[in-house]
C-alpha positions as CSV (number, residue, x, y, z in Angstrom):
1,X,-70.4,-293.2,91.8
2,X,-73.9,-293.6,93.2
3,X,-77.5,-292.9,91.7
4,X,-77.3,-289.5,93.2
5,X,-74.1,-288.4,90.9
6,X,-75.2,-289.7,87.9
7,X,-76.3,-287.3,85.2
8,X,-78.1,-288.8,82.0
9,X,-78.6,-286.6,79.1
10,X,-81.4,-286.3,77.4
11,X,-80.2,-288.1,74.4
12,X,-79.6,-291.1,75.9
13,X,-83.1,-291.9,76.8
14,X,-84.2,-292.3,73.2
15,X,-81.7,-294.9,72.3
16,X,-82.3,-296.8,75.2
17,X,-85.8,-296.8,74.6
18,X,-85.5,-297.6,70.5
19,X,-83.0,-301.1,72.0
20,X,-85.4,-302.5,74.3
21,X,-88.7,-301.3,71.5
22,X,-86.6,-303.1,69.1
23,X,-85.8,-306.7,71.5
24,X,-87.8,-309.6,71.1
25,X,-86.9,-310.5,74.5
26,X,-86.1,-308.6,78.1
27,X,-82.7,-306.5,77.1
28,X,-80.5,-307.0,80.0
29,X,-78.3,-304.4,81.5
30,X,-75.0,-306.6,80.1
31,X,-76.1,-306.6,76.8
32,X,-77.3,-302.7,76.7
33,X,-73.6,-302.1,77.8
34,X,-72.4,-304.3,74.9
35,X,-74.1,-302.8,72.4
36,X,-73.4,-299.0,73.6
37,X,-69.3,-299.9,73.7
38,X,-67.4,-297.2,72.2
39,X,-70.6,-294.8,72.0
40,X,-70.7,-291.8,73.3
41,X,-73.6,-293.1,75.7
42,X,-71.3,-296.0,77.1
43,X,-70.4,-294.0,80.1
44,X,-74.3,-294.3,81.1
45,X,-74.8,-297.9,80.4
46,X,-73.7,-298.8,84.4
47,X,-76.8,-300.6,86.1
48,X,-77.4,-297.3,87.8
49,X,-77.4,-295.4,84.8
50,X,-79.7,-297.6,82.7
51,X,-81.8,-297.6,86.1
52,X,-82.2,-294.0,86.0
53,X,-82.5,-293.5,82.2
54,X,-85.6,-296.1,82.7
55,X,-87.1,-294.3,85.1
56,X,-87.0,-290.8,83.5
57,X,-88.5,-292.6,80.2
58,X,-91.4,-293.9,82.1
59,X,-92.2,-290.8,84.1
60,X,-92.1,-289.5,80.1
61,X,-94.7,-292.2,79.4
62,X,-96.7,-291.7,82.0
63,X,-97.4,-287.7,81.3
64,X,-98.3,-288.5,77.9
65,X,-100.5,-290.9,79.2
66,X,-99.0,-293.7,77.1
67,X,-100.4,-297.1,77.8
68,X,-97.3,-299.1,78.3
69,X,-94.1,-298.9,80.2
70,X,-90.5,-300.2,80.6
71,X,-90.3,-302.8,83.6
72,X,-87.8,-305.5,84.9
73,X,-88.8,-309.0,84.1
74,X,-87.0,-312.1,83.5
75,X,-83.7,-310.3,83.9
76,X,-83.8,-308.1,81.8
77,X,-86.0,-304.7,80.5
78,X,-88.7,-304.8,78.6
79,X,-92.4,-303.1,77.4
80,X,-95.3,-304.1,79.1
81,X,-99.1,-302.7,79.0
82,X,-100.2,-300.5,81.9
83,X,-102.3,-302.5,84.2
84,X,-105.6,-300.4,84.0
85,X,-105.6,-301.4,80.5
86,X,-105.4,-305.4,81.2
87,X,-109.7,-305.7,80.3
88,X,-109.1,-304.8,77.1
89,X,-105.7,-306.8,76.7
90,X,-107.5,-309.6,77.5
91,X,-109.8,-309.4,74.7
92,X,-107.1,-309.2,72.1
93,X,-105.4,-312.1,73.6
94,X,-108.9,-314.5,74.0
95,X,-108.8,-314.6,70.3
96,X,-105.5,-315.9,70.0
97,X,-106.7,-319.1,72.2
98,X,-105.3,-321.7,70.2
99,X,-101.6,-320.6,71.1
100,X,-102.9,-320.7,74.4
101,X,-101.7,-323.5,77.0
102,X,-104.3,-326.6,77.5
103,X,-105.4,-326.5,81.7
104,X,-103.1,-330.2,81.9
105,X,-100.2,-328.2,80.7
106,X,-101.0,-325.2,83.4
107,X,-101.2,-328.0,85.9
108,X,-98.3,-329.5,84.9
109,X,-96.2,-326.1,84.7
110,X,-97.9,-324.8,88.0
111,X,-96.1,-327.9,89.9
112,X,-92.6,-327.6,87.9
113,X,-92.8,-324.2,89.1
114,X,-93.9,-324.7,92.9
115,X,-91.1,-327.8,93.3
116,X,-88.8,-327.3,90.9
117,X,-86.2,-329.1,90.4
118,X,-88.8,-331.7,90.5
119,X,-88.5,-335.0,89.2
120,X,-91.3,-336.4,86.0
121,X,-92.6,-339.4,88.3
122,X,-92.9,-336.7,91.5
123,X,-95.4,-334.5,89.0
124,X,-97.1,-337.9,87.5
125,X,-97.7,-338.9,91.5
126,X,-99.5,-335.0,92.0
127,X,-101.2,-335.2,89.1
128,X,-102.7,-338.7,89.1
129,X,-101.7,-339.3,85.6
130,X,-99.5,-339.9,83.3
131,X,-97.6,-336.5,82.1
132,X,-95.0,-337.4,79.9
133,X,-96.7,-335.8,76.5
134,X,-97.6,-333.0,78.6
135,X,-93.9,-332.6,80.0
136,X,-92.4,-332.5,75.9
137,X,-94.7,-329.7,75.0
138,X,-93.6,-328.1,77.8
139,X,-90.0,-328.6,76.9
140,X,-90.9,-327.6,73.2
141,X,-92.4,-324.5,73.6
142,X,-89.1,-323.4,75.9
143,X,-91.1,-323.0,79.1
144,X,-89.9,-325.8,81.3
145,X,-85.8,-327.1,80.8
146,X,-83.9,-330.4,82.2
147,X,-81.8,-329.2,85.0
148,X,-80.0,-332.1,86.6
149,X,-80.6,-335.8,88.0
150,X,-82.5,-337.2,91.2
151,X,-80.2,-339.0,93.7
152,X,-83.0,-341.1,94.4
153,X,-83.7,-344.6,92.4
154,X,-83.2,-344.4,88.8
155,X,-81.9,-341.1,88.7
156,X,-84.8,-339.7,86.7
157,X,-84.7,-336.1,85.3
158,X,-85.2,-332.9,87.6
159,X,-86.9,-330.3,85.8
160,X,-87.2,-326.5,86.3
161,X,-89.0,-323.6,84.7
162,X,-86.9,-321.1,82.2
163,X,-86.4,-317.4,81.6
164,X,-88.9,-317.8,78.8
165,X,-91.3,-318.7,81.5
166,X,-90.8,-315.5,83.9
167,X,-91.1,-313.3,80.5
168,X,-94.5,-314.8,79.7
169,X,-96.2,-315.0,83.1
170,X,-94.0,-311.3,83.5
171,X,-91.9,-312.2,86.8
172,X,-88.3,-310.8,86.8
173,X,-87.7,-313.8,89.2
174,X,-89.4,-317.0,90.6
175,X,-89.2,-315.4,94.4
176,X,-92.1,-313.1,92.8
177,X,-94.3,-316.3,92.2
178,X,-98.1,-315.4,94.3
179,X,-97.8,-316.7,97.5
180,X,-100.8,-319.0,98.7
181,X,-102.4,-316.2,100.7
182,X,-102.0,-314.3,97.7
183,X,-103.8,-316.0,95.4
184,X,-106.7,-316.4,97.4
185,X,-107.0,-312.7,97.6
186,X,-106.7,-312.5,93.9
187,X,-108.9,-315.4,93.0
188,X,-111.2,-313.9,95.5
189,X,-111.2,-310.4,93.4
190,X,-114.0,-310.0,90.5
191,X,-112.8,-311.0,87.2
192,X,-112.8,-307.8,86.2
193,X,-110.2,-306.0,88.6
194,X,-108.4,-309.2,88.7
195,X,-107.4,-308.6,85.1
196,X,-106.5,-304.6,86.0
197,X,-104.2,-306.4,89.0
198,X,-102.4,-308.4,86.7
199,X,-102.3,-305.9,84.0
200,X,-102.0,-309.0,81.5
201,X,-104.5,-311.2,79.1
202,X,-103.3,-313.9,80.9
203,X,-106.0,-314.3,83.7
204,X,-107.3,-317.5,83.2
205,X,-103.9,-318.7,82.8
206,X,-102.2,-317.5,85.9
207,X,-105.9,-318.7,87.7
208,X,-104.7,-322.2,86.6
209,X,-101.2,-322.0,87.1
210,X,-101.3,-321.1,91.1
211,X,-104.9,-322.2,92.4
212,X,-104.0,-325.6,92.9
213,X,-105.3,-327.1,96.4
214,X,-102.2,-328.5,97.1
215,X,-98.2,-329.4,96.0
216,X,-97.6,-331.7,98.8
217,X,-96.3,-334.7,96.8
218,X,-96.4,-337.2,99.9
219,X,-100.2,-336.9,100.4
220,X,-101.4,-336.5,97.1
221,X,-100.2,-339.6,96.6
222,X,-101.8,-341.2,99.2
223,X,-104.8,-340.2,98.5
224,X,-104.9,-340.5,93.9
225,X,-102.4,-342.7,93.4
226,X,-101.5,-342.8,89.5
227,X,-104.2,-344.2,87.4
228,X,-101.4,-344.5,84.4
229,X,-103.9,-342.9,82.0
230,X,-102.6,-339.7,79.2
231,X,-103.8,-336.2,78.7
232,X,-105.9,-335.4,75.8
């Protein structure tokens, strides 16, 4: 049965919509079908169904000119501010600073993010310092996760980024990371519109997080080699 066939009543939308309202974190389409087993919705809680139920509940939103929306991220659905209203998002969020990540951390992420799996000493040789604090608070706050071992001397840790990571940056996969042409183009944009292109309060943070000169370990390296010293 394709898209085309698929008829979704009306009173489906509602408990779709009152799930994913409800989740902390982006529902996926496996665990919408779990919890709709032995409903009488479960016949509509296919991929295609939930798909199409997701789309009528948005074109809903939109005509009542509701400032948020239902989109894919992190793999999994979930409710996201409309983009035009990103300015005034970003207000709300600036007073919430202190939960905010230091620019060492956004560094530090920015790389595990651009390499990953990349390896602790590999980050400490882009950075110039030491990043080993930096790296646990990362790991605490769920953002960044041990992934394997090197091959190389020592076998140190390989780290990579997490699904908590697409949620908060609001990816729905790391192949939707800004490419290097892209950021300029956005960095280039006034602060302003930049915020409505997000549609996020997370401007400054994304800023930090891909406007990095470079992630070429090799000449980094060769160029600030590690002066051993810890973040503040």
């Amino acid at each position: 049965m394709n898209e085309q066939d698929i008829s979704i009543p009306d009173a489906f939308l509602p408990v779709l919509e009152a799930l994913i309202f409800a989740s902390d974190e982006p529902m996926s389409e496996k665990t919408i079908n779990e919890l709709l087993v032995e409903s009488e919705f479960q016949e509509y809680a296919s991929p295609d169904g939930i798909k199409i139920a997701i789309d009528h509940i948005n074109d809903d939103l939109a005509k009542c000119a509701r400032p948020y929306s239902i989109v894919k991220v992190a793999g999994g659905y979930h409710f996201v501010t409309r983009s035009q209203f990103g300015v005034y998002v970003q207000k709300l969020l600036k007073a919430k600073s202190r939960k905010r990540l230091s620019q060492a951390a956004l560094e530090t992420l920015s790389i595990v993010a651009y390499k990953q799996p990349v390896s602790k000493p590999d980050i400490e040789a882009i950075r110039g310092v030491n990043s080993g604090e930096i790296m646990n608070s990362l790991l605490d706050r769920g953002l960044v996760t041990i992934i394997g071992r090197a091959e190389t001397a020592g076998r140190p840790l390989l780290y990579g980024t997490t699904a908590e990571f697409l949620r908060i940056f609001g990816l729905a996969a790391l192949d939707d990371l800004p490419r290097m042409k892209e950021i300029d183009e956005l960095i280039a944009m006034q602060p302003q519109n930049l915020a409505a292109e997000l549609g996020s309060a997370v401007v400054e943070d994304i800023n930090a997080l891909v406007s990095m000169d470079s992630l070429d370990t090799d000449e980094h390296h060769e160029n600030n080699p590690s002066n051993e010293s810890s973040d503040s």
